[in-house]
N, C-alpha and C positions, 0 to 999 in steps of 0.2 A: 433619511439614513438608509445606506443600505445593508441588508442583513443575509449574510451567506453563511448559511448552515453546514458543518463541517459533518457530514456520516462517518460514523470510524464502527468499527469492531468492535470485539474484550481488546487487543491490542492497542488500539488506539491509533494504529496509525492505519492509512489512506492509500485506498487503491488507484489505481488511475480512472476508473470509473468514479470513483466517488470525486474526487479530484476535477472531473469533470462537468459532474453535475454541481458542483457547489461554486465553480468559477463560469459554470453555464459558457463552456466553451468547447469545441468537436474535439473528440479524440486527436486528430490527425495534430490539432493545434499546441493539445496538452505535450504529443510526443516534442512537437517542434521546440518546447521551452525546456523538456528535459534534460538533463546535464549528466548524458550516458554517452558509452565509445564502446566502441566496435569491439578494440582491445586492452581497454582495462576496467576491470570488474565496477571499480570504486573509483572513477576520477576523484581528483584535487576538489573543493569546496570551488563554487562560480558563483558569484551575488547577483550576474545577471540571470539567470537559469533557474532550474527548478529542481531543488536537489534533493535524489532520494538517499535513502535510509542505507547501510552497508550492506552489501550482500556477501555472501560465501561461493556464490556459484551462478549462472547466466540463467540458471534452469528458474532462479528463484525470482520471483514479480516484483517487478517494481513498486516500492511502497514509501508513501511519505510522511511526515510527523504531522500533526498537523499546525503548530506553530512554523514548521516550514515552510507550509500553503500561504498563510498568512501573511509572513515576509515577502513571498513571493507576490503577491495579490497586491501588496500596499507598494513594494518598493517598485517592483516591474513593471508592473500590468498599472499602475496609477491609482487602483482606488480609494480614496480619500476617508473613508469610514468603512471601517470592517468591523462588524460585530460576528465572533466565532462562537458558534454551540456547538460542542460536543454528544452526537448522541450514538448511543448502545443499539446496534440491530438486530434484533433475537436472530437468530438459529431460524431457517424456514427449515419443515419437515423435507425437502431434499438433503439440504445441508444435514440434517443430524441423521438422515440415515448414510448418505457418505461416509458423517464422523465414524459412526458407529460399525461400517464397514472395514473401514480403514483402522478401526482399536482391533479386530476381529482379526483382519489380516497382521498386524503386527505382533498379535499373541502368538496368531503361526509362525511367524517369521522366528520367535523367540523359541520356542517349542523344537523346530525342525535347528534350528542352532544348536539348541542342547544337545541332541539326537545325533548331529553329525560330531560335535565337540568329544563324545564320549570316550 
């Protein structure tokens, strides 16, 4: 049996990296089965494709559920036995000082809002 381990976040949903390591297939490959356009944010749903998650804006990464992977794995790509785990990736000390840069600057953001609001 084979066993493809799904990586997710606290959100739970799938980067294209992760996406690619769990289907152990190239970048270039995963883009090829994605069910993205040039000019609309959100295509229509595609059951041959590989469908991400809604976005608000172009800027925002492609991310996918991970029961969508898994549709995707079984129905397209053929694999006959999927066992999916779900697992939790802590925070690396780059990551949490990003975070915590990024909570810093939006206090400012919030601050100098007030300041020009008055």
């Amino acid at each position: 049996m084979r066993r493809y381990k799904l990586l997710s976040s606290d959100s739970n949903l799938m980067t294209i990296e992760q996406v690619q390591q769990t289907l152990h297939r190239s970048r270039a490959s995963i883009y090829r089965y994605v069910n993205s356009d040039n000019y609309v944010i959100n295509p229509p749903f595609d059951p041959k494709r590989l469908n991400p998650e809604r976005r608000s804006s172009r800027r925002e990464p492609l991310l996918f559920h991970p029961n969508e992977v898994a549709r995707f794995a079984r129905d397209v790509m053929g694999f006959t036995e999927l066992h999916v785990e779900l697992k939790t990736v802590p925070q690396d000390q780059p990551e949490q000082l990003l975070s915590s840069i990024l909570a810093e600057l939006q206090a400012i953001r919030q601050l100098l809002e007030r300041y020009i609001n008055r």
